[in-house]
C-alpha positions as CSV (number, residue, x, y, z in Angstrom):
1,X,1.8,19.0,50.6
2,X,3.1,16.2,52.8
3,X,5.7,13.7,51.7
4,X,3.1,10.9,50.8
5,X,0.8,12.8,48.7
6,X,4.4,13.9,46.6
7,X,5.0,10.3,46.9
8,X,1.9,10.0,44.8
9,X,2.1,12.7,42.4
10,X,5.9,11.6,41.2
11,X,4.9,8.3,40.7
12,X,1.2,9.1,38.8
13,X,3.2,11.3,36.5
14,X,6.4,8.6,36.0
15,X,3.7,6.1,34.9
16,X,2.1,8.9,32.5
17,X,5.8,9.1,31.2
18,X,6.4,5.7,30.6
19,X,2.7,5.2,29.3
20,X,3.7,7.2,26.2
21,X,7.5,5.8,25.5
22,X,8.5,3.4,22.9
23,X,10.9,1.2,22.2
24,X,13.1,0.5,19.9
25,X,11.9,-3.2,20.1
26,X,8.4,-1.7,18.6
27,X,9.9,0.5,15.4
28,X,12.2,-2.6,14.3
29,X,11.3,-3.5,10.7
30,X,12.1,-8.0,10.1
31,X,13.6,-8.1,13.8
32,X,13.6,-11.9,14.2
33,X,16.3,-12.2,10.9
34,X,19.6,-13.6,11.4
35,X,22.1,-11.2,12.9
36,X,25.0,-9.5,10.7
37,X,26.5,-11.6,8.2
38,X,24.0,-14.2,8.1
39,X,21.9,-15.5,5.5
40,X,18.2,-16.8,5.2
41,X,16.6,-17.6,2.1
42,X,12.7,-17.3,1.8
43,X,10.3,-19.0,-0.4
44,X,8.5,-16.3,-2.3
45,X,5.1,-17.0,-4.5
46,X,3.9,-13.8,-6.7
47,X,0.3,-14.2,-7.3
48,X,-1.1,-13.7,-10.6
49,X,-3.2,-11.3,-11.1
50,X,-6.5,-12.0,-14.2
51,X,-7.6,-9.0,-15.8
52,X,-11.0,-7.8,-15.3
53,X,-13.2,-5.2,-16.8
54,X,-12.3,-1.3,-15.7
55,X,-8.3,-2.3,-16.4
56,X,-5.9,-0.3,-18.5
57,X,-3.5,-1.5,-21.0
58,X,-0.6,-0.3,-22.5
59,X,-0.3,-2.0,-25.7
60,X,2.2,-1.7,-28.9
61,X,2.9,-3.7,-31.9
62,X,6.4,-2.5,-33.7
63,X,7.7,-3.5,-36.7
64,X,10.7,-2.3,-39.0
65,X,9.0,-0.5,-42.0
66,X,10.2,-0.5,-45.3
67,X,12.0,3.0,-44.9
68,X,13.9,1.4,-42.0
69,X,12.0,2.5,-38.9
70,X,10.7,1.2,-36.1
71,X,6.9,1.9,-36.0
72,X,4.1,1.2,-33.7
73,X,1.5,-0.1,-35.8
74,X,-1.0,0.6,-33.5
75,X,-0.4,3.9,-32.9
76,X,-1.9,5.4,-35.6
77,X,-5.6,6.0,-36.3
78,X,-6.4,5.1,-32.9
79,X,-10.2,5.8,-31.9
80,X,-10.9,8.8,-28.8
81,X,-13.3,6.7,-27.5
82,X,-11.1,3.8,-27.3
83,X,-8.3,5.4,-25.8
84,X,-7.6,7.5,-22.7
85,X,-4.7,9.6,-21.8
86,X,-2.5,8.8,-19.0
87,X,-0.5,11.3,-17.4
88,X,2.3,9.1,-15.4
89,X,4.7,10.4,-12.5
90,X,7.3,11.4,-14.8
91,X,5.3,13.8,-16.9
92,X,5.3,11.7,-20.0
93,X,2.3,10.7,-21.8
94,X,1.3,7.2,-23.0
95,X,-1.7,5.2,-24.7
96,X,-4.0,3.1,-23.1
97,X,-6.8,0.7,-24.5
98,X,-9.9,-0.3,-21.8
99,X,-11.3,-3.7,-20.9
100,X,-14.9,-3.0,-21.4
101,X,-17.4,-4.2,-19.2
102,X,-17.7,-7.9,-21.3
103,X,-13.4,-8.2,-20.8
104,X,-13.1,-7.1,-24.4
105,X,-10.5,-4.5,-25.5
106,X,-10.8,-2.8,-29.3
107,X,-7.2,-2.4,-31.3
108,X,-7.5,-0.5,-34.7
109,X,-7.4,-2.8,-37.7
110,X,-7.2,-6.1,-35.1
111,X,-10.6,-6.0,-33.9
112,X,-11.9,-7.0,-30.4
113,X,-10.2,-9.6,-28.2
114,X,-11.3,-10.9,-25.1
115,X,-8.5,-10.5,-22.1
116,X,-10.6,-10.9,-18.7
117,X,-10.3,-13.9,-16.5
118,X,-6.5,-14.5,-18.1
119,X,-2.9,-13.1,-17.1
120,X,-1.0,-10.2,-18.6
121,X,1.4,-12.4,-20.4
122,X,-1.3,-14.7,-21.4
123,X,-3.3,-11.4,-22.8
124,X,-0.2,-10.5,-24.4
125,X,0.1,-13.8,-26.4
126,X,-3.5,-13.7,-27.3
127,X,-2.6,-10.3,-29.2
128,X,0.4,-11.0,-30.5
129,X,-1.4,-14.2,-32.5
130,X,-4.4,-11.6,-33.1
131,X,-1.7,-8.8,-34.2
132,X,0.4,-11.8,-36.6
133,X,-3.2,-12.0,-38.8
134,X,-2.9,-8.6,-39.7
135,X,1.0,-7.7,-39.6
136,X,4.5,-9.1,-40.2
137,X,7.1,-9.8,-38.0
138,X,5.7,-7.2,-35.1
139,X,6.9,-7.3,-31.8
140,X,3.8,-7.2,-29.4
141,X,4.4,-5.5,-26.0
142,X,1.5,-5.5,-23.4
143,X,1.6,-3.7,-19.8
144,X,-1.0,-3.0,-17.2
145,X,-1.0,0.9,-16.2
146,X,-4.3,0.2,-13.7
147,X,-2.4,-1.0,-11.4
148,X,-3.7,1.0,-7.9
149,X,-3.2,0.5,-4.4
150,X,-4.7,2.2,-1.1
151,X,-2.7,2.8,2.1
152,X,-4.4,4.2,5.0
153,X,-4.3,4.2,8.5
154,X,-1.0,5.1,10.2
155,X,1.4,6.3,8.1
156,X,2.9,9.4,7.1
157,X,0.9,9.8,3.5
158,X,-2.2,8.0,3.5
159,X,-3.9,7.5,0.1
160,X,-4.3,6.1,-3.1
161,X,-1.3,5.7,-5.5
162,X,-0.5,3.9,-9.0
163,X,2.2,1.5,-9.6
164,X,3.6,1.7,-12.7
165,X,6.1,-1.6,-12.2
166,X,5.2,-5.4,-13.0
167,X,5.4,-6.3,-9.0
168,X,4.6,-4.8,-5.4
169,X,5.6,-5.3,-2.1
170,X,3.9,-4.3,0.8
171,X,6.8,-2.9,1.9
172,X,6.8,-1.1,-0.8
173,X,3.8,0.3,-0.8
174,X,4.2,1.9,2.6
175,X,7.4,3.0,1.8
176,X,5.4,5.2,-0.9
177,X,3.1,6.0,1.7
178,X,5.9,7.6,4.0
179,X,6.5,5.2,6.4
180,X,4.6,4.0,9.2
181,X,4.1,7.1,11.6
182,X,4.6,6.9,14.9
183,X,1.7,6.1,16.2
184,X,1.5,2.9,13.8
185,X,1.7,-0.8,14.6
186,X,4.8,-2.8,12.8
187,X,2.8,-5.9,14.0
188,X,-0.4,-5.5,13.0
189,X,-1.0,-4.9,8.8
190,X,-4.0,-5.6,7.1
191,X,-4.0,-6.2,3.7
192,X,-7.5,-6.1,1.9
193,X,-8.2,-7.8,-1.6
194,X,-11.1,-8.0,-3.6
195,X,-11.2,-11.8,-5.2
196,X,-14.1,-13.9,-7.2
197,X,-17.1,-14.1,-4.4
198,X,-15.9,-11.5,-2.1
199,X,-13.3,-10.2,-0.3
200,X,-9.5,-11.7,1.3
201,X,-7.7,-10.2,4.2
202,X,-4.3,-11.0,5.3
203,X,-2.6,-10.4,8.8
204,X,0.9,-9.5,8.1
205,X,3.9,-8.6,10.8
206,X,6.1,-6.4,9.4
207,X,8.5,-7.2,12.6
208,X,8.6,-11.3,11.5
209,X,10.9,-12.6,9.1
210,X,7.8,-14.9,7.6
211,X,5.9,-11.8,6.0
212,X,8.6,-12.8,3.5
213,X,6.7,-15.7,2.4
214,X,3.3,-14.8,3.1
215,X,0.6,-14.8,0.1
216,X,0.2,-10.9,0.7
217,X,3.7,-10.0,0.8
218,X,3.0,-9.4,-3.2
219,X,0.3,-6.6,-3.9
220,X,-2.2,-7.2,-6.3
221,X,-3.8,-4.1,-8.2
222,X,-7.0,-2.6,-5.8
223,X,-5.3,-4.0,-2.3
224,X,-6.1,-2.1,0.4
225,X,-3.3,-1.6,2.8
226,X,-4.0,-0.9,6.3
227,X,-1.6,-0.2,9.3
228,X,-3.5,-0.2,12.6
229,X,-2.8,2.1,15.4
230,X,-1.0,1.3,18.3
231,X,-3.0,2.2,21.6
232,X,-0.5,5.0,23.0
233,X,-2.2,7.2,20.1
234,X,-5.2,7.3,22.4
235,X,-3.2,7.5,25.0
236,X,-1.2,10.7,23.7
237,X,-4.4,11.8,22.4
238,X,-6.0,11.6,25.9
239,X,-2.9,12.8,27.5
240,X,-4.2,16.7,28.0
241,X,-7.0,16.0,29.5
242,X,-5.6,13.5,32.0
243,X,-2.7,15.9,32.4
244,X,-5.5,18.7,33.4
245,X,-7.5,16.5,35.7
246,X,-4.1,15.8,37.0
247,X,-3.1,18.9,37.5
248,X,-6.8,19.5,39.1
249,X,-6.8,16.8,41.4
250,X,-3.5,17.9,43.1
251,X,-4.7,21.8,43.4
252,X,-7.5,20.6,45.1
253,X,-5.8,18.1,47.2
254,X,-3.1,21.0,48.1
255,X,-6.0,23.3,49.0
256,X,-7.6,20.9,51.4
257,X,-4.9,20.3,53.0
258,X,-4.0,23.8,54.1
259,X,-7.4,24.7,54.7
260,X,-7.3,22.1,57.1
261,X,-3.5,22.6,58.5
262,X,-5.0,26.8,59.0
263,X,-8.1,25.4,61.0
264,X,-6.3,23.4,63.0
């Protein structure tokens, strides 16, 4: 093989090489922040989510009673058909009342009261006046275990997971996911949500300080997460073949020339 077809080969296999490298400018998380020891402050709005039909509630009203205990009032003589059983991550059980497809949700001895189209705390003052009709001096509590969120594309865990906190970052949400794998854009997030009409998407760079601010930095329950991929996975992906036809190319180069270098 003569010097310019080595020429050739060294450089088509440093530009493979490169091809499939990446920086440390691409896995920086926030990059554009202030450097160490300064300080930033960001504006930060947490939407509010309405409840809707298909949600989950957690839902007590405890009291002192007469013997000196605290009871849940609505604990006992609670309907099967009313209730489901929710196994969370910790291995504890707990109650939880529906939203039925016309927003209503049943409570034993209260009756049914509308909660769709309104806020958690604003469903959780509508009980407690509902819950003061019936009982005295209870102590309504009101939490929303439906709370799911998707996260596909490239990270480490893709799937579907429940959030059993009040709030939800983004951040958060792929942390759960395992991280954005290797192959996965910082720069390029889509967030999906479902809203009145149809659906919302968000563009969010997990590399600019501004993400901090955004409208989607705040998951609401059914967001869709999605991390795109960057396009050295197709490049890795293809890097076999190429390395083959490579490989190929130069055998069949090398045999012509000596072939022709014999005949000669």
């Amino acid at each position: 093989m003569n010097i310019n077809m080595k020429s050739a080969v060294y450089f088509t296999v440093a530009v493979l090489f490169l091809g499939s490298c990446t920086s440390q400018k691409e896995l920086a998380y926030l990059r554009n922040l202030p450097e160490t020891g300064g300080e930033e402050m960001f504006a930060m709005s947490v939407p509010e989510y309405r409840l809707q039909p298909r949600d989950m509630l957690y839902i007590t009203a405890r009291a002192m009673t007469p013997d000196g205990y605290i009871a849940d009032f609505l604990s006992t003589n609670r309907g099967i058909s009313n209730v489901n059983v929710i196994q969370s991550e910790s291995g504890g059980f707990v109650y939880s009342y529906n939203v039925d497809s016309e927003g209503f949700i049943s409570l034993p001895a209260i009756g049914r009261i509308e909660v769709a189209g309104i806020t958690l705390e604003e469903a959780g003052r509508k009980i407690q006046l509902a819950v003061d009709g019936v009982f005295r001096n209870t102590t309504v509590e009101c939490k929303l275990l439906s709370f799911k969120f998707t996260v596909i594309g490239e990270v480490r865990i893709p799937g579907s997971y429940i959030n059993y906190n009040n709030y939800l970052t983004v951040l958060e949400a792929i942390g759960r996911a395992g991280g954005i794998s290797d192959f996965g854009k910082r720069n390029m997030i889509l967030v999906v949500r479902s809203v009145d009409g149809g659906t919302k998407t968000f563009r969010l760079s997990l590399q600019d300080k501004n993400i901090l601010s955004s409208e989607a930095y705040f998951l609401l329950p059914n967001d869709v997460v999605i991390v795109q991929a960057s396009p050295k996975k197709i490049f890795n992906l293809n890097l076999p073949t190429l390395s083959f036809a490579l490989t190929s190319v130069t055998s069949a180069v090398t045999v012509t020339l000596l072939l022709l270098n014999y005949f000669k």
